[in-house]
C-alpha positions as CSV (number, residue, x, y, z in Angstrom):
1,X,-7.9,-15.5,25.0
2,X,-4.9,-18.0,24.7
3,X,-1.1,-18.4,22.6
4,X,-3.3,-17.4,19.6
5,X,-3.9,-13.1,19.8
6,X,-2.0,-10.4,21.8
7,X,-4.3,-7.8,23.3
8,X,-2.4,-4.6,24.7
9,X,-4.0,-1.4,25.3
10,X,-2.2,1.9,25.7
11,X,-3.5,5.5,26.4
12,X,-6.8,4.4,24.4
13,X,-5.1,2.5,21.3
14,X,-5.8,-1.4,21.2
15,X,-2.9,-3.6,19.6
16,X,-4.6,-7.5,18.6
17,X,-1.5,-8.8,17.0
18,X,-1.9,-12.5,15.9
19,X,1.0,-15.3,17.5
20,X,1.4,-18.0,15.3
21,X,4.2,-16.9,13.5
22,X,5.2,-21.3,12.6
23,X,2.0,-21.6,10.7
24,X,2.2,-17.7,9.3
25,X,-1.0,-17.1,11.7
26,X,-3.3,-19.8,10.3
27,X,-6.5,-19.9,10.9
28,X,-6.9,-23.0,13.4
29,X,-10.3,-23.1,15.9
30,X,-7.8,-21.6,18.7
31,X,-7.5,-19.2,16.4
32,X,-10.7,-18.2,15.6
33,X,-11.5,-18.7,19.6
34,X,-8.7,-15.6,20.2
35,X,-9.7,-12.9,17.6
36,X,-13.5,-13.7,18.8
37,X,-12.6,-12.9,22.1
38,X,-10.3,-10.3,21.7
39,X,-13.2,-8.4,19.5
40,X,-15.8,-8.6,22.6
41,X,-13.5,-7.8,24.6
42,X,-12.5,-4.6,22.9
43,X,-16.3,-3.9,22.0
44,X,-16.6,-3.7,26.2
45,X,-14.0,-1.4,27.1
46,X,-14.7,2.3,26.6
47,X,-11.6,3.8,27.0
48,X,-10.1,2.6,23.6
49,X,-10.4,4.6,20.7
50,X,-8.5,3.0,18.0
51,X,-7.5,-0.7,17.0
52,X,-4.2,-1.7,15.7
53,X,-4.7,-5.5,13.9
54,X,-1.6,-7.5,12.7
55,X,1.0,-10.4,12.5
56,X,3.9,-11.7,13.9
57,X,6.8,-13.3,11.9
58,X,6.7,-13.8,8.0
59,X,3.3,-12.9,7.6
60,X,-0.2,-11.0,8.8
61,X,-2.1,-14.3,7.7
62,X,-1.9,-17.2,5.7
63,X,-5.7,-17.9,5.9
64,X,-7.4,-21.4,7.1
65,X,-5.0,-23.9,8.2
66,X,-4.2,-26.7,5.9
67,X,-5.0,-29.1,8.6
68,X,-8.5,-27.9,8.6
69,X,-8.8,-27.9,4.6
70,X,-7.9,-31.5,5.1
71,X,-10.0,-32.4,7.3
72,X,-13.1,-31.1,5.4
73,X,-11.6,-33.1,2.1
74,X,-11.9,-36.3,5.0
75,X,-15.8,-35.4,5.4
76,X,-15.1,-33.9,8.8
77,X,-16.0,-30.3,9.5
78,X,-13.4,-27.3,8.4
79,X,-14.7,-25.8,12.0
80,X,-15.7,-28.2,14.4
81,X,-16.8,-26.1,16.7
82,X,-19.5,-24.1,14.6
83,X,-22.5,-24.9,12.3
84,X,-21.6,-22.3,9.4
85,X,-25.2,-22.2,9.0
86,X,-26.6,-21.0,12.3
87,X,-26.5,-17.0,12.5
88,X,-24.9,-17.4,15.7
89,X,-23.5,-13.3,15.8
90,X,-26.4,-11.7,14.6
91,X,-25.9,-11.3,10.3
92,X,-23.1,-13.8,10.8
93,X,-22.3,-16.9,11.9
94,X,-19.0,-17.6,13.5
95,X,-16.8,-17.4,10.9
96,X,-18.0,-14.5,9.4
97,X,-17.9,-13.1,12.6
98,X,-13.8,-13.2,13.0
99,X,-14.1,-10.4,10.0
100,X,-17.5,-8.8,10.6
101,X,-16.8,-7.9,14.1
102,X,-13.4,-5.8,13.3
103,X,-16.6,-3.4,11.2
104,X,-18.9,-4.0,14.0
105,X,-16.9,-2.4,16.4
106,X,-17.4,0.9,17.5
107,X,-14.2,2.3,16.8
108,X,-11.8,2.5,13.9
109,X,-9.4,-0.7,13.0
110,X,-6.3,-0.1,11.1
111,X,-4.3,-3.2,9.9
112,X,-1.0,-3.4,9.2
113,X,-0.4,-5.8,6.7
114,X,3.2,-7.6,5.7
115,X,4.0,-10.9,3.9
116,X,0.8,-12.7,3.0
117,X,-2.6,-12.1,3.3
118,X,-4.3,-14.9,1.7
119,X,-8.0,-16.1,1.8
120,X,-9.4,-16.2,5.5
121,X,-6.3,-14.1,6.1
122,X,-7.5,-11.3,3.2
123,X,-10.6,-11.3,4.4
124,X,-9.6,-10.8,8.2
125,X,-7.5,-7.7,6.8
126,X,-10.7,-6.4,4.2
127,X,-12.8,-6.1,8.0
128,X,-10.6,-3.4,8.4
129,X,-11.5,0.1,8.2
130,X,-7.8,1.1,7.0
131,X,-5.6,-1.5,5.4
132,X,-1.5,-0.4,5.9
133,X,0.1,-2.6,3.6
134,X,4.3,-3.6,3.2
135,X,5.5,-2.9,-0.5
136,X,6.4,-6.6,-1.1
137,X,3.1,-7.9,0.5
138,X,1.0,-10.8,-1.4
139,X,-2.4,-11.3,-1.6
140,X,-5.0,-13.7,-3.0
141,X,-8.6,-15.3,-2.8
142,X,-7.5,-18.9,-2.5
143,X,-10.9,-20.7,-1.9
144,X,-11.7,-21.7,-5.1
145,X,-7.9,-23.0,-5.5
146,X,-9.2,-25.7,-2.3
147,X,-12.7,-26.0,-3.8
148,X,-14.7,-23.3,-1.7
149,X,-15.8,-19.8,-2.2
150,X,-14.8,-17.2,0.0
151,X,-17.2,-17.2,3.1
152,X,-16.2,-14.8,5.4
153,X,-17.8,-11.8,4.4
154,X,-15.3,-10.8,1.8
155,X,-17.7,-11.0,-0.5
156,X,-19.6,-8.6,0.8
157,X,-17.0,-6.0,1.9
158,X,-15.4,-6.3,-1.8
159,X,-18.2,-4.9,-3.3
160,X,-18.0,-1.6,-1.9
161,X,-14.1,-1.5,-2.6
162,X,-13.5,-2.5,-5.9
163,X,-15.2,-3.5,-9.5
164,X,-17.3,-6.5,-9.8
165,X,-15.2,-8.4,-12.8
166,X,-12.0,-7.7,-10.6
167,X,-13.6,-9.5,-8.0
168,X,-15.3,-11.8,-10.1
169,X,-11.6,-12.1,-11.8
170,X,-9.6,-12.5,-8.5
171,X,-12.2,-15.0,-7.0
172,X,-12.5,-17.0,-10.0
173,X,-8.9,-17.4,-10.6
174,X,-7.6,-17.6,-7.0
175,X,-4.0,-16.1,-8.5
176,X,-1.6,-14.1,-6.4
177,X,-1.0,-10.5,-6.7
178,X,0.9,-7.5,-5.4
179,X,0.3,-5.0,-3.2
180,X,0.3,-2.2,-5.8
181,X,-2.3,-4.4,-7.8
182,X,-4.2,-4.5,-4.6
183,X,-3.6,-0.5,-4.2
184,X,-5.1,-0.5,-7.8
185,X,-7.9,-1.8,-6.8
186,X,-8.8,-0.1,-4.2
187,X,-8.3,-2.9,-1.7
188,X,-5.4,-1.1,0.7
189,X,-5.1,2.1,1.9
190,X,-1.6,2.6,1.5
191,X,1.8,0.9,0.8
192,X,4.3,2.1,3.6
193,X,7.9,0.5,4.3
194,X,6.5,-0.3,8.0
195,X,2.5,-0.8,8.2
196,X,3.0,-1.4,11.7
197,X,4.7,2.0,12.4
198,X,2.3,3.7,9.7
199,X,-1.2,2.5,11.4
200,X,0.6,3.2,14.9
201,X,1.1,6.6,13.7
202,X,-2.3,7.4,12.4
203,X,-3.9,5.5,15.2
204,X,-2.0,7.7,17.6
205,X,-4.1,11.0,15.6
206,X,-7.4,8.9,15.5
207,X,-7.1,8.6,19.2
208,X,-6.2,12.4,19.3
209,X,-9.7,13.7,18.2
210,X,-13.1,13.6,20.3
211,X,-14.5,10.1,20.7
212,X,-17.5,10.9,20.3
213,X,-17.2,12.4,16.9
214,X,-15.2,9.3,16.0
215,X,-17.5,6.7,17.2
216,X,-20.0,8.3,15.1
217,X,-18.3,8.7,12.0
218,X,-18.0,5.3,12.1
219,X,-21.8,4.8,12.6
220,X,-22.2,6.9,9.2
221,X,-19.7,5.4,7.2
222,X,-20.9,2.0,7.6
223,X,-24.3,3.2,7.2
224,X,-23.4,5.4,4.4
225,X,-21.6,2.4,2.3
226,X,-25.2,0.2,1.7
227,X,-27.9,2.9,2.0
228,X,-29.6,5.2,-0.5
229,X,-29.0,8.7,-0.5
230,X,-31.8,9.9,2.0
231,X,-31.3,7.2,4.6
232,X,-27.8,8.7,4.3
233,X,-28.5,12.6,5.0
234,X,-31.0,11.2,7.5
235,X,-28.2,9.5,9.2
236,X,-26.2,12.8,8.7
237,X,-28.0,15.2,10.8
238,X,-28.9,12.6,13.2
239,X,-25.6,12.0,14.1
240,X,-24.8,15.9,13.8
241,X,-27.5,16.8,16.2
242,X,-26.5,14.9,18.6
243,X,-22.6,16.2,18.9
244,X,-23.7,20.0,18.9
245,X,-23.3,21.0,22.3
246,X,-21.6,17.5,23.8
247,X,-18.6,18.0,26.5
248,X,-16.3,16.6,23.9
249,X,-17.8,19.1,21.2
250,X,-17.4,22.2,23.5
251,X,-13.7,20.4,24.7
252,X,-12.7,20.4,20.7
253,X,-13.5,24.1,20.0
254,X,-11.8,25.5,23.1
255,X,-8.7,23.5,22.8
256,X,-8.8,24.4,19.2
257,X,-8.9,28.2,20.1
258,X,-6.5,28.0,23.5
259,X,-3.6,25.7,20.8
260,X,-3.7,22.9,23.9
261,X,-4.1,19.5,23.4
262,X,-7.7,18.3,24.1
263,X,-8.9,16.8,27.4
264,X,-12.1,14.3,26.4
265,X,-14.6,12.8,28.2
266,X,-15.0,8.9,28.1
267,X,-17.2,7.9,24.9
């Protein structure tokens, strides 16, 4: 990790929050370096339960530096440090990583979302499993606007989220829009005055409930988003079977009954 990403972990909820607040949290290969390795290191640690992803300054993220953008316009590579064609993270490669992994991970991310949230910086927010967003918050799928497509698996998250022509619309277009738009289409979760204090909140209830039973919602829902309907139920009792009778199971139905807060067993 470096200057890039915060990492802070507190009674089992992970803050990342992003340092760059001169360049509105760019996307420069430091950058991508810091959320890489704040993601593995998370993925590691089984104590935390809940991620908190966001932004200091004026905004969560502006997207890809302009320096890099530049750069490619020069004939040198946007990220000199990858070969966007090599699947160097399984699915992904590096780039599509920085977003991927936030799904990846084996416990819920919330991000809190304020200012701008443009291309890269969208996308970073859309790995999310929550999205927390400030009422006067911008958005927008710049790439085309820089003669690129979005490539950093936003594609591939927006389907599941909102119609085709209104991605087809917003990609095509690359125009700006608000954070009720972006509630309209079912890209954010919620518009709060403070999406920091909002996902802190719910992150705070995630990490109330059994891990376990977290960890494996998780495993469903992501299964359950690009899978027919029987791989789905499968998934279902398989997942079911497996919490009857755990610790954390037995823990959640006793401290249910006794009105105490429950004591869990690591994940």
């Amino acid at each position: 990790m470096n200057d890039r990403v915060r990492l802070s972990i507190d009674d089992g909820i992970a803050e990342v929050r992003l340092t760059r607040p001169d360049k509105m949290n760019a996307l420069d290969p430091a950058m991508f370096e810091a959320i890489a390795s704040a993601g593995e290191q998370l993925r590691g640690d089984p104590d935390v339960r809940v991620v908190v992803l966001s932004g200091e300054g004026r905004a969560f993220c502006a997207g890809l530096d302009i320096e890099r953008i530049t750069a490619a316009a020069r004939g040198e590579s946007i990220l000199p440090f990858t070969d966007l064609t090599r699947r160097t993270h399984g699915i992904a490669n590096f780039a599509q990583h920085l977003v991927w992994l936030w799904r990846d991970l084996p416990v819920p991310v919330i991000a809190a979302v304020h200012g701008i949230a443009y291309g890269g910086g969208f996308q970073l927010a859309l790995g999310a499993d929550l999205r927390y967003v400030a009422p006067d918050t911008r958005f927008a799928i710049v790439e085309t606007k820089w003669g690129l497509v979005p490539d950093m698996a936003g594609t591939v998250l927006m389907r599941n989220l909102v119609r085709d022509d209104v991605v087809r619309e917003l990609t095509y277009t690359a125009r700006v829009f608000s954070a009720e738009e972006a509630l309209g289409y079912g890209l954010v979760t919620r518009i709060v005055a403070d999406p920091h204090a909002a996902a802190l909140t719910s992150a705070r209830e995630i990490a109330s409930r059994s891990p376990d039973a977290i960890r494996a919602a998780k495993r469903l829902l992501n299964l359950a988003s690009d899978c027919d309907a029987a791989t789905g139920l499968a998934a279902e009792t398989a997942e079911q079977s497996m919490l009857l009778g755990t610790p954390n199971n037995v823990e959640a139905v006793r401290a249910n009954l006794e009105s105490r807060l429950p004591q869990w067993s690591r994940a």
